[in-house]
Every structure is written in C-alpha cells, then in structure tokens.
N, C-alpha and C positions, 0 to 999 in steps of 0.2 A: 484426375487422370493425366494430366498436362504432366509433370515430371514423369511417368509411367512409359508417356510415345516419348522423350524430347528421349530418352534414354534407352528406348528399341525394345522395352519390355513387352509392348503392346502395341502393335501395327495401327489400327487408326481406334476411333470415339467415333460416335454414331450418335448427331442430338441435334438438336434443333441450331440454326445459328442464331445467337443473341440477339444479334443486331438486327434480324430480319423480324423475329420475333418482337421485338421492342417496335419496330418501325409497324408492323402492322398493329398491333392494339392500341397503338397511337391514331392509324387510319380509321379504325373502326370505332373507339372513343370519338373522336371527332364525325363519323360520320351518325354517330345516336345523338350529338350534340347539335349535331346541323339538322337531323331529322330525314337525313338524306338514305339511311338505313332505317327503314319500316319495318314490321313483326310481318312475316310471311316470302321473306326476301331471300332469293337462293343464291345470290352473291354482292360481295363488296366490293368499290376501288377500293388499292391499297397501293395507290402509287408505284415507285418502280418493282412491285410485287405482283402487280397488275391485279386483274379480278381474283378475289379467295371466295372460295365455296363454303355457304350456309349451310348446316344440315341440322336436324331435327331441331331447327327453328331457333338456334341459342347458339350450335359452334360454328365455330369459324375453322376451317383447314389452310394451315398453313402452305402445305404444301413437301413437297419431297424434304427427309431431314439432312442435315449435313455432316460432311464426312470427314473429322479431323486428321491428320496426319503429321509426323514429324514435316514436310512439308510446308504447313499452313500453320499449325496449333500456336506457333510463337505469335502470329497476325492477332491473338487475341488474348486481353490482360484479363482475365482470370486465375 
C-alpha cells in the first residue's frame, strides 16, 4: 500500500507497527525462555511497550494498531 499513500490514492494503512510487533515477541520469547511468563499469566513486560495483556491463556495484545500516512509511511522500508 506504501506507493498507494506516498501518491494520495489512499489517505492512511491501518496495521500493526513492525517494529513494535518484532520488539514484543522478542519480549515474550524471552520471557518463556527465562520462565518468567508462566501458563495462567494475564500480562507480560514488554519493555518500552510496557505490560501486554494475555488472553485466553496463549495471546498476547499488542495493543492499539498503527496508523500509516503519507506523513510517516517513508519512516519505514517495506
């Protein structure tokens, strides 16, 4: 979609930001590796993400998604 906004066809993208995404399943990788996230746990750190909420026992919420715009979208190589 990134040629789509840089070119006014399409006002913003609505998705997860990458890098936030990446940074948290890094946190939570690490915290089943340290043992520091246990089976019945209703939140993780996730660093400068802070606490992300567990729900039915396996996901993890990222949190609100992000809003691409001609603005921001060049900020990221995809």
């Amino acid at each position: 979609m990134k040629p789509y906004v840089e070119k006014g066809c399409v006002k913003s993208v609505v998705l997860w930001n990458p890098v936030d995404l990446g940074c948290a399943a890094m946190h939570v990788l690490r915290s089943v590796a340290d043992g520091t996230l246990q089976p019945g746990a209703t939140s993780v750190k996730a660093g400068k993400l802070g606490d992300l909420q567990v729900i039915n026992g396996s996901e993890i919420l990222l949190g609100a998604p992000y809003v691409f715009n001609k603005e921001n979208i060049g900020q990221f190589d995809f």
